[in-house]
Every structure is written in C-alpha cells, then in structure tokens.
N, C-alpha and C positions, 0 to 999 in steps of 0.2 A: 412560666413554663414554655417550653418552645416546640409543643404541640408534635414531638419527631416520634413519641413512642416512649420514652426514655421514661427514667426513673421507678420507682416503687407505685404497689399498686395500693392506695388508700382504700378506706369504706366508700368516700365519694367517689374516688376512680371506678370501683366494683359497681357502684350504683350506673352510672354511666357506660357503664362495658354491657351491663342489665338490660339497662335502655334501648344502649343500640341496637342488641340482637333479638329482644320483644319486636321493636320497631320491627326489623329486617323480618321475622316470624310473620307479621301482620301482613306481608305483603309476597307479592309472583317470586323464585328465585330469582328471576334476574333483575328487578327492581331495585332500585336504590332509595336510599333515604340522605339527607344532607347532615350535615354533622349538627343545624341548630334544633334540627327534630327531638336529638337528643339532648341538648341543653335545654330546650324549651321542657321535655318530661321532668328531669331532675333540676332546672333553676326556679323554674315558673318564669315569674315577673323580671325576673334578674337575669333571664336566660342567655344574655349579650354577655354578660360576667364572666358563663361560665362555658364558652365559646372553646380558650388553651385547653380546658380538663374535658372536654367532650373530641376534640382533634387529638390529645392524647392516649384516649381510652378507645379511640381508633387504630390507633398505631400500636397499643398493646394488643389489642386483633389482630392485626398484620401479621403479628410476630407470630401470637401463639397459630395461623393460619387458618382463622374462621371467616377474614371477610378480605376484601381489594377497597385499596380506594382509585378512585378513578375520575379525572376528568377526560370532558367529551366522551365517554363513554369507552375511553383507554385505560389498562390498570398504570399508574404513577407509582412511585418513589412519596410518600407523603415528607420524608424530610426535604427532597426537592421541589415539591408540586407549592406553586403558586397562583394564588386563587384560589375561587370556589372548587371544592371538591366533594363528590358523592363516596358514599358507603352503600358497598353491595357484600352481599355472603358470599363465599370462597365458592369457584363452581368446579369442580374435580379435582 
C-alpha cells in the first residue's frame, strides 16, 4: 500500500480511521498524534506491520476533510511528504 489515501475503505481501514480520531478526541484541537499511535491501538504487538494501513487511513481523512497531516508543524501533501509526519483535526 502506498500509504497516499488511495483505494477502498476495508473493516481494518475503518478500524484505523476510528483510532485516529478517538486518538485526535483524546487530546487540545491543535494537538497532534503520529500515525504509529494509531497502528499501535489497532496492531498491538505487530504495530510496525501495520504502519501503510494506518498512513493510509490518514489520507482517507484528508479526503473526507476531518484531519491535516503535517510536518514541522506545516499542513503537507501526505502523498508527497517524506518522513515522519503528525496527524492533527481539520481546524475551520
């Protein structure tokens, strides 16, 4: 998976789309969480595995326009951004 947004949205995608925005709920609006926040809730032990399906279920937020991804604290392009990147909730 190449982690851009793309494709259909499975159970595990939906489970991961869940995560993230529990996660993002749990915290300030302008807070971020890292994308392994959410692989760790839905991988456990395995959370390394499932790194493309939680970058993915990032970018299917993007789309539907509930969250930014961002590094340095800038919104990115996630099918361009390389490196680490944060997940924050859309703010207006």
């Amino acid at each position: 998976m190449s982690g851009d947004g793309g494709g259909e949205r499975s159970p595990t995608g939906a489970r991961f789309e869940e995560a993230i925005m529990e996660l993002l709920a749990q915290r300030a609006l302008t807070s971020t969480i890292c994308p392994s926040d959410a692989a760790r809730v839905v991988g456990g032990e395995k959370w390394r595995e499932q790194m493309d399906d939680a970058r993915a279920a990032a970018g299917r937020l993007v789309a539907a326009e509930k969250v930014d991804i961002t590094q340095r604290g800038a919104v990115v392009d996630l099918a361009t951004a390389r490196g680490p990147i944060r997940i924050r909730r859309r703010m207006g």
